[in-house]
N, C-alpha and C positions, 0 to 999 in steps of 0.2 A: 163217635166220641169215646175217648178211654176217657179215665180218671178213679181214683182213689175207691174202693167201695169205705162206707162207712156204718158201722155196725151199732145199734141195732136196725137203725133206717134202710137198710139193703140188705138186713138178711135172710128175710123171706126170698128174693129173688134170689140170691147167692145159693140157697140150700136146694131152688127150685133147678136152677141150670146145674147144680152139682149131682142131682138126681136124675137128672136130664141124663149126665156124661153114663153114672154109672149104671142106667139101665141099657143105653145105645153103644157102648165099648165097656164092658164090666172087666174086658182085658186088658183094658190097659190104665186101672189102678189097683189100686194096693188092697184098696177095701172093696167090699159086698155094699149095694146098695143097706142091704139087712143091716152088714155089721155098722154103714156110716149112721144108717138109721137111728142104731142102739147106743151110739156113742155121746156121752154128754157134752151139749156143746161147748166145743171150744170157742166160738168168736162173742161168748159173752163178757161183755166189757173189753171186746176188741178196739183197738184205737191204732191207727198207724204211726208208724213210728224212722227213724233214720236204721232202724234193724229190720223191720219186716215191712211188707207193702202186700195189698191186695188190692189189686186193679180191674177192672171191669170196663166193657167194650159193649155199648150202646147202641141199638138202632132204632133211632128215634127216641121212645122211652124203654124199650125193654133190654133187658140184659142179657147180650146174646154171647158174650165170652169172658173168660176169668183166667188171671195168672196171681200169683203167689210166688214172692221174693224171703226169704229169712236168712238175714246174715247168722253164722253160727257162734254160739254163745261162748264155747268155753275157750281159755287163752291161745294155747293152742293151734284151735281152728279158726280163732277170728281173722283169718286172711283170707278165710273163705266163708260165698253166701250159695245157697240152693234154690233154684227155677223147683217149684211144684204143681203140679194142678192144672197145667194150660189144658184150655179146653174151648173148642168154639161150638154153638148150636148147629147143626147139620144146616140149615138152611141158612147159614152166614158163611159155612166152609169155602174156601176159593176167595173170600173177598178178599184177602189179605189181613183179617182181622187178629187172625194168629200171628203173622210176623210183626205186627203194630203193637201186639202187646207184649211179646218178645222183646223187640227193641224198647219198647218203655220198660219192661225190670232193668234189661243187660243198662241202661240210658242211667237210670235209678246207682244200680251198683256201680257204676264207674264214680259214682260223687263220693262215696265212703269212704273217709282215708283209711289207709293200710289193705282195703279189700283187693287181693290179687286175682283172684279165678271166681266163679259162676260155675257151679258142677250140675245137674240135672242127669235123674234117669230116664228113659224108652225103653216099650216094650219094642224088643227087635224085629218084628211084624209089622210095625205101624211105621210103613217106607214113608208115608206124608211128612209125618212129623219126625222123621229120623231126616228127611230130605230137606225143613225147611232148620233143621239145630246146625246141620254142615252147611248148609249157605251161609248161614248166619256168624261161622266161623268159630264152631264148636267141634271140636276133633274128640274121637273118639277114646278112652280108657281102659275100657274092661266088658268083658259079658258074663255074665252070671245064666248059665243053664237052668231050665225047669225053674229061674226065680217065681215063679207064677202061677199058681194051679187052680183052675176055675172049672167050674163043672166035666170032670174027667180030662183037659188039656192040662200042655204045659204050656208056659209061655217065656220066652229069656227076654232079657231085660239088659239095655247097656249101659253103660258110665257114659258120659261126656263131659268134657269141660271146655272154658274160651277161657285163658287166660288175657287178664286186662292189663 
């Protein structure tokens, strides 16, 4: 089952699977376990909204994947919104619980008026999830070298987008 997380009643789970992601691939986010650790939370007084979404993927009761949708705020760029954070528990991986929540943001952002494209980055090592943003019919933009430096590596990191 996907649907909506809602904050504060799903954040102990939320922070758990997010801590989950960044000790089993710490390469392919942006933060250190450490530094998500030290950061004050943001999803206080989180509430979903027609700009942001955080959804969460279910088995049975526990929360075994998370995506994150936020349309961008400034004039500008409100014709575009950002894929962040997909992430599923290792022992969900293969269900297709990743492309379910995939399709639930991209499903989400097609209702926005004026929203033209969904952009999302990958670290370019992670063929899985670089393999299931091209099926899903997200072409590629840019690569950024060495975006990524984690205990002595580097890691590059691509652009994508789908336009809607």
């Amino acid at each position: 089952m996907i649907r909506p997380l809602h904050f504060p009643a799903d954040e102990a789970a939320y922070q758990a699977l997010r801590q989950d992601g960044l000790q089993r691939q710490p390469e392919c986010f942006r933060v250190t376990p450490t530094d998500d650790a030290n950061r004050p939370q943001r999803l206080a007084g989180y509430q979903p909204s027609n700009e942001h979404m955080i959804w969460g993927a279910f088995k049975d009761t526990s929360l075994v994947g998370i995506i994150r949708f936020e349309r961008e705020s400034l004039q500008k760029l409100r014709h575009k919104g950002q894929i962040r954070g997909l992430y599923v528990r290792a022992e969900a991986a293969g269900s297709g619980l990743g492309r379910q929540l995939l399709r639930t943001a991209v499903s989400f952002a097609r209702t926005l008026p004026g929203l033209e494209q969904v952009q999302l980055s990958v670290v370019a090592s992670n063929a899985r999830a670089r393999g299931l943003y091209t099926t899903e019919g997200f072409v590629l933009t840019g690569r950024e070298p060495h975006a990524l430096k984690w205990e002595g590596r580097y890691f590059d990191e691509e652009t994508m987008v789908l336009f809607l």
